[in-house]
DSSP file (Angstrom, degrees, kcal/mol; ACC not computed):
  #  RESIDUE AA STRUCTURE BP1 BP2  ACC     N-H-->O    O-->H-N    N-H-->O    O-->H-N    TCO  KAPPA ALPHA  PHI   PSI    X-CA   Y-CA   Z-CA
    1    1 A X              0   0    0      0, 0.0    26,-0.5     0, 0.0     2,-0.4   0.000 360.0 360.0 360.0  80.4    6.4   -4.2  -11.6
    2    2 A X        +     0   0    0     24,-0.1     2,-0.3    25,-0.1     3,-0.1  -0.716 360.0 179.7-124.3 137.8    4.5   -2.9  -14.2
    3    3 A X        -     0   0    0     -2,-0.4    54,-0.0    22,-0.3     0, 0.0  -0.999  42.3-107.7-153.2 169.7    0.4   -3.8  -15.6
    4    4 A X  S    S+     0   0    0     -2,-0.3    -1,-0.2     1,-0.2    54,-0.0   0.914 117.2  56.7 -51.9 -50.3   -1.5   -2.7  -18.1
    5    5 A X  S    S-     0   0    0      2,-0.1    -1,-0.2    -3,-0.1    53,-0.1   0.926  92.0-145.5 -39.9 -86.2   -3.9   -0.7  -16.0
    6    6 A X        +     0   0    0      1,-0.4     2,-0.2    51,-0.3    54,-0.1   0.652  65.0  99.9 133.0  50.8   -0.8    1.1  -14.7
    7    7 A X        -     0   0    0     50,-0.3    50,-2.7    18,-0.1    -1,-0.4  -0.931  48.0-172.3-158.1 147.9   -2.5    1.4  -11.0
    8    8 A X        -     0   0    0     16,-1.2     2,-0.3    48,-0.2    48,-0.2  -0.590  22.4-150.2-133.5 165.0   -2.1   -0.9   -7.3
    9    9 A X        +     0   0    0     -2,-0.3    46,-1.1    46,-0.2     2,-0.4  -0.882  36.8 172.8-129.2 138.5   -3.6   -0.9   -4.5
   10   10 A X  E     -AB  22  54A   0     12,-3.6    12,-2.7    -2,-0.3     2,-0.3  -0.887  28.0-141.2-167.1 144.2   -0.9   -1.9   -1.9
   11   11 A X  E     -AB  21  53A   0     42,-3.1    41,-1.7    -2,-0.4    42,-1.2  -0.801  16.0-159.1 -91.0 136.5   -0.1   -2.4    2.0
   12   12 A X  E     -AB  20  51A   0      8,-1.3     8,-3.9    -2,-0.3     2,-0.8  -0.972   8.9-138.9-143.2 140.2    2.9   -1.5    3.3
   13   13 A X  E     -AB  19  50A   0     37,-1.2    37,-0.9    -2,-0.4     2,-0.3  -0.788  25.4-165.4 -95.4 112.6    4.4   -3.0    6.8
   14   14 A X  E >   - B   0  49A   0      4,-2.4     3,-0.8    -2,-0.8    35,-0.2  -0.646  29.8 -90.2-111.1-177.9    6.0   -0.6    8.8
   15   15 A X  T 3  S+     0   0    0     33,-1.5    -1,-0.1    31,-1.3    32,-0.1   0.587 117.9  51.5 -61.5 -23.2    8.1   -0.8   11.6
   16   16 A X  T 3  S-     0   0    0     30,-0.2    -1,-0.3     1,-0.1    -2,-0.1   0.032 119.5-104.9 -87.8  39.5    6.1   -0.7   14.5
   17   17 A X  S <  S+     0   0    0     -3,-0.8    -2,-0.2     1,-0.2    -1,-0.1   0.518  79.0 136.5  67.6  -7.3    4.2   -3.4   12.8
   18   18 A X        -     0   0    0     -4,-0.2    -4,-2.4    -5,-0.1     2,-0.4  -0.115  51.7-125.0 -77.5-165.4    1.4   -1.2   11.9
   19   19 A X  E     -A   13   0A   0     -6,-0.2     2,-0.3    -3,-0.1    -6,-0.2  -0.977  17.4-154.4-139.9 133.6   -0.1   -1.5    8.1
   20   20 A X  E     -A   12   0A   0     -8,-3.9    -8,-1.3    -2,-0.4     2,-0.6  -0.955   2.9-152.2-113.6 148.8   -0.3    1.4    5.6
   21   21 A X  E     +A   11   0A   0     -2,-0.3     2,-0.2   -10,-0.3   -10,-0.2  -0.910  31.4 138.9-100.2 107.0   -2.7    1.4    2.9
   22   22 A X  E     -A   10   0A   0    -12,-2.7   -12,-3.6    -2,-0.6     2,-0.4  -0.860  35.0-134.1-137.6 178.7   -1.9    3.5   -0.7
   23   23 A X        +     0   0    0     -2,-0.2   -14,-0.2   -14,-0.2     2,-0.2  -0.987  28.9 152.8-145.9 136.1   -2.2    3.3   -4.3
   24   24 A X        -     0   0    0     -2,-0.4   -16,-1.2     1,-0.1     3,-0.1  -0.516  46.9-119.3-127.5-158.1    0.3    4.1   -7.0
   25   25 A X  S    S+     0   0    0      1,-0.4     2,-0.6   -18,-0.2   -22,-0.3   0.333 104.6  33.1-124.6 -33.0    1.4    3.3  -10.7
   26   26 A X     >  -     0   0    0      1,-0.2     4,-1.4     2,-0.1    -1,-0.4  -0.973  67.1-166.6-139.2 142.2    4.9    2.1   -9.8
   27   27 A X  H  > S+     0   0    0     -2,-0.6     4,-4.1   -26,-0.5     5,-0.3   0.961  86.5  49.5-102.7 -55.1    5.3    0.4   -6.7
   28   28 A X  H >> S+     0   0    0      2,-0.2     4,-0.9     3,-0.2     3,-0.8   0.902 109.7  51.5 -56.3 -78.0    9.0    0.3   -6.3
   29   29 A X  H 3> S+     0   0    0      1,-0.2     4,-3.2     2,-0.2     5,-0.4   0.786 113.3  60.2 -11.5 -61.7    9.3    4.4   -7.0
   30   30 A X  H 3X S+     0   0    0     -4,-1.4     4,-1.9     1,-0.2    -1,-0.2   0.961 107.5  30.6 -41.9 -69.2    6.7    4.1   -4.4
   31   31 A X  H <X S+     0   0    0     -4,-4.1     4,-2.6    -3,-0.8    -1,-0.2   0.980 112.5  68.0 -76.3 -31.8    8.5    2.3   -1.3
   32   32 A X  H  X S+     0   0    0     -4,-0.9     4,-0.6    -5,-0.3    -2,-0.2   0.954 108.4  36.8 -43.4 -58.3   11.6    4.0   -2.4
   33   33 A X  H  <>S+     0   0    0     -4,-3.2     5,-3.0    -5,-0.3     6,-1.0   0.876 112.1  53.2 -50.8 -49.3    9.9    7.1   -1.4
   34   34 A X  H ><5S+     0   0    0     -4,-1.9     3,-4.7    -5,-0.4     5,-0.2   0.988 103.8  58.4 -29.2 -83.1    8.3    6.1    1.3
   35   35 A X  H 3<5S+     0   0    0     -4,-2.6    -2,-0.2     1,-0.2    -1,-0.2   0.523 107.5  55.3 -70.9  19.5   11.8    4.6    2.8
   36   36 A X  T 3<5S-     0   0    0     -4,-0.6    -1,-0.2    -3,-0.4    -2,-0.1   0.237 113.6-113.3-127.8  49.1   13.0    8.2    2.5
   37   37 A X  T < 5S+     0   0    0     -3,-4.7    -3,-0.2    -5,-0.1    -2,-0.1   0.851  92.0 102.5  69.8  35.3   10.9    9.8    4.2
   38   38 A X      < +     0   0    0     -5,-3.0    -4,-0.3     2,-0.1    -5,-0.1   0.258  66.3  78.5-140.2   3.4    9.3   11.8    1.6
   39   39 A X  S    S-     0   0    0     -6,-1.0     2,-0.3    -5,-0.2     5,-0.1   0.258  95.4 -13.1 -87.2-143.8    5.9    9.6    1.1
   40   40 A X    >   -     0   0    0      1,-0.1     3,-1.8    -2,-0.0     4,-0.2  -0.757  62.8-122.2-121.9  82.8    2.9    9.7    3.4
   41   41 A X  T 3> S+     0   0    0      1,-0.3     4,-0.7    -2,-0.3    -1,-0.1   0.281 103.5  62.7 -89.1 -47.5    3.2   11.3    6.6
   42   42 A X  T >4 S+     0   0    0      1,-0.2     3,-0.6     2,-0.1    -1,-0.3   0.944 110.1  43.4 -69.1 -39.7    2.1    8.1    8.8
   43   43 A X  G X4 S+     0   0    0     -3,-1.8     3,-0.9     1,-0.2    -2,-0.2   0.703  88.2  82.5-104.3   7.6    5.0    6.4    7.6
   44   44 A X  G >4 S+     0   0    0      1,-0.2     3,-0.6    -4,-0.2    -1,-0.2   0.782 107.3  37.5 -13.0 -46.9    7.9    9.1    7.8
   45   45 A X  G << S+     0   0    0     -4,-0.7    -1,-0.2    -3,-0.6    -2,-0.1  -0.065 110.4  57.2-123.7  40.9    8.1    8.2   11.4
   46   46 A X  G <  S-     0   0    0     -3,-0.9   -31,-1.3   -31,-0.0     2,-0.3  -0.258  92.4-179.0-167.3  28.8    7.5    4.3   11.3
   47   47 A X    <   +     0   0    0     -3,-0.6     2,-0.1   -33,-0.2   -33,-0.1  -0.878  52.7  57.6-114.9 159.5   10.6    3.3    8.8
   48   48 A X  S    S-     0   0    0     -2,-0.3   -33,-1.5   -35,-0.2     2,-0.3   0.159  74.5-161.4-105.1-175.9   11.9    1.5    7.5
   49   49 A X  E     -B   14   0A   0    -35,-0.2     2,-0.3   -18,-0.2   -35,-0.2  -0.816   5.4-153.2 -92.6 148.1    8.5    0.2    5.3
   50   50 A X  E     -B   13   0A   0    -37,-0.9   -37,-1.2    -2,-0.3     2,-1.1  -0.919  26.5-107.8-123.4 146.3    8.4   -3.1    3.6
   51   51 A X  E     +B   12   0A   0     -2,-0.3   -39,-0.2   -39,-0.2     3,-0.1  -0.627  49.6 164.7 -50.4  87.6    6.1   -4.2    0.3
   52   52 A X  E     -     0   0A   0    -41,-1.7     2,-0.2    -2,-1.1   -40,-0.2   0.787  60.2 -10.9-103.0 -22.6    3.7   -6.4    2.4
   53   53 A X  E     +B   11   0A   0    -42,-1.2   -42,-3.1    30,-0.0    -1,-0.3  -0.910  60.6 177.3-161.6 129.4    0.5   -6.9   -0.4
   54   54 A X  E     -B   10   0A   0     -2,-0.2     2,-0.4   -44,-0.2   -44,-0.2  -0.970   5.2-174.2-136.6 156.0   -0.2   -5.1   -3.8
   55   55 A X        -     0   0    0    -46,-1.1     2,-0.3    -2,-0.3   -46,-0.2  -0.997  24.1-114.0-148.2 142.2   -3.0   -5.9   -6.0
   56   56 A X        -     0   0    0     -2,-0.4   -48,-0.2   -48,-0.2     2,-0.2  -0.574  24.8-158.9 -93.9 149.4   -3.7   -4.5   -9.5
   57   57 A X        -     0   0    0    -50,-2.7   -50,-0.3    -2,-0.3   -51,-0.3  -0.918  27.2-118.9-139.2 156.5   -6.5   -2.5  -10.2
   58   58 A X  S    S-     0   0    0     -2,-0.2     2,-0.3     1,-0.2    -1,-0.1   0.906  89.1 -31.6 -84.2 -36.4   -8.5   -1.7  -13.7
   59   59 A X  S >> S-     0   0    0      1,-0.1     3,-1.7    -3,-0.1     4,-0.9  -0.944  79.7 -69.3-171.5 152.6   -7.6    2.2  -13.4
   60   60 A X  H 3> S+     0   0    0     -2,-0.3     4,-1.9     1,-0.3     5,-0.1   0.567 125.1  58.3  -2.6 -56.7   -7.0    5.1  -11.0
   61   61 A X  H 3> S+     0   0    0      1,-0.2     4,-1.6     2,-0.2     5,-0.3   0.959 110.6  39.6 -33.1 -63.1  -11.0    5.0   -9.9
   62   62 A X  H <> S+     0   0    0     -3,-1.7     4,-1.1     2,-0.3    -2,-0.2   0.804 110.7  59.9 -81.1 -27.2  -11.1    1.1   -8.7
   63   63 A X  H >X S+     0   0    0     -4,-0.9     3,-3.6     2,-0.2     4,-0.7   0.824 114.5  41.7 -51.8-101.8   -7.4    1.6   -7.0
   64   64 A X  H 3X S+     0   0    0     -4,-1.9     4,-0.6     1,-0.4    -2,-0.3   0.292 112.2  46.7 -65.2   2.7   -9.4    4.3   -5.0
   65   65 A X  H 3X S+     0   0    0     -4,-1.6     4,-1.6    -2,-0.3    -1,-0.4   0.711 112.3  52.5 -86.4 -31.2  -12.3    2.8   -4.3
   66   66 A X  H <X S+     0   0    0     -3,-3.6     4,-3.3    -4,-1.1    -2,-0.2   0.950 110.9  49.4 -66.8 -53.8  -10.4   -0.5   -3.1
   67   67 A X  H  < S+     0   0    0     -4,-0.7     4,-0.2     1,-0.2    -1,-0.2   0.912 106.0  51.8 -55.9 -36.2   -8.2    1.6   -0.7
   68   68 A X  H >X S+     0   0    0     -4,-0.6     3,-1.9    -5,-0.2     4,-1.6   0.951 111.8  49.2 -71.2 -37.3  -10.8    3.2    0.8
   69   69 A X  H >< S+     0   0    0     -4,-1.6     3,-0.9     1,-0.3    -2,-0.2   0.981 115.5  45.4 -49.6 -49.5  -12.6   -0.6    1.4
   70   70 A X  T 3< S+     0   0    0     -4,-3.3    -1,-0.3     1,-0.3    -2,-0.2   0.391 104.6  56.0 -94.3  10.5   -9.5   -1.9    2.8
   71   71 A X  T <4 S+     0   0    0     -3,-1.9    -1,-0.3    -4,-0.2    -2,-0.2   0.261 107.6  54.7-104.9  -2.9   -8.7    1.2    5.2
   72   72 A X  S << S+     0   0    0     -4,-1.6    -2,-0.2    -3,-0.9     2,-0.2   0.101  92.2  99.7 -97.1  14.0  -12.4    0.4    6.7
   73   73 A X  S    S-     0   0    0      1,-0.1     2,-0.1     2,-0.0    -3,-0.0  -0.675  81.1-116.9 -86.9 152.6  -11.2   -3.3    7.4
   74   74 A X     >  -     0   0    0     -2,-0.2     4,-2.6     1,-0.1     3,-0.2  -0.401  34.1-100.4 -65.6 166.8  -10.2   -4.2   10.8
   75   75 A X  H  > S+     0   0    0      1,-0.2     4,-2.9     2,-0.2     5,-0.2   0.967 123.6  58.9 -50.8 -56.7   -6.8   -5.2   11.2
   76   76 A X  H  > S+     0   0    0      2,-0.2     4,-0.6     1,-0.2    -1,-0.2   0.878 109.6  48.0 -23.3 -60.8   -7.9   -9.1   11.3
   77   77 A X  H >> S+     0   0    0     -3,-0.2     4,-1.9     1,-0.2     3,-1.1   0.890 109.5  50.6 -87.0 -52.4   -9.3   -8.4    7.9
   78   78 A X  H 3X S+     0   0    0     -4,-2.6     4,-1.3     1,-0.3     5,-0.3   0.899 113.8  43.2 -69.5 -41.3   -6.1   -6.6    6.5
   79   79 A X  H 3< S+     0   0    0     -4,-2.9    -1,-0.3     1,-0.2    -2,-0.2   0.721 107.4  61.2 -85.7  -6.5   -3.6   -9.5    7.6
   80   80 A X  H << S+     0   0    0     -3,-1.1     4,-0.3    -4,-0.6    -2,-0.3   0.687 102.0  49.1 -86.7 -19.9   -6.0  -12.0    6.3
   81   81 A X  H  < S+     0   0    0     -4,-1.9     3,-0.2     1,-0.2    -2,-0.2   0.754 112.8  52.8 -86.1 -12.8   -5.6  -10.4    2.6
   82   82 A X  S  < S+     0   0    0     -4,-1.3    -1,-0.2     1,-0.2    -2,-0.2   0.661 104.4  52.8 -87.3 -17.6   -1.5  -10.7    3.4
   83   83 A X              0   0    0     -5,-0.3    -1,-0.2     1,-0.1    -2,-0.2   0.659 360.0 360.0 -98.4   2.0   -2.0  -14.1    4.1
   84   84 A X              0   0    0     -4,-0.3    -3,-0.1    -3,-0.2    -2,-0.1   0.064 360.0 360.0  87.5 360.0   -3.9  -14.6    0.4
């Protein structure tokens, strides 16, 4: 899962059904870490996590400006961008 850019934006469903928001350069390395408990604090105790939406972004800036947009969404907002 690779792009030029070499940066995501990406949602991850975890097991109590809540939604995480991060950004990486390789998204599997990424939920691999995540499902062992060595990623992000909120989801240590909410796995396992699943790959629910990733979107590519032009570089490291626009990933974090995108995350921040989509962690101000309601929830509504966030499952309408998983439903495309």
């Amino acid at each position: 899962m690779a792009n030029d850019s070499g940066w995501y934006v990406y949602l991850l469903r975890c097991a109590d059904d809540s939604l995480y928001c991060g950004i990486t350069t390789d998204l599997t390395k990424r939920l691999a870490v995540h499902n062992a408990g060595k990623g992000a604090r909120y989801t240590r105790v909410r796995l396992p996590v699943v790959l629910a939406w990733s979107e590519v972004c032009a570089d490291r800036s626009a990933a974090s400006k995108r995350e921040a947009a989509i962690k101000k969404l309601p929830r509504s907002a966030k499952l309408a961008l998983l439903a495309g």
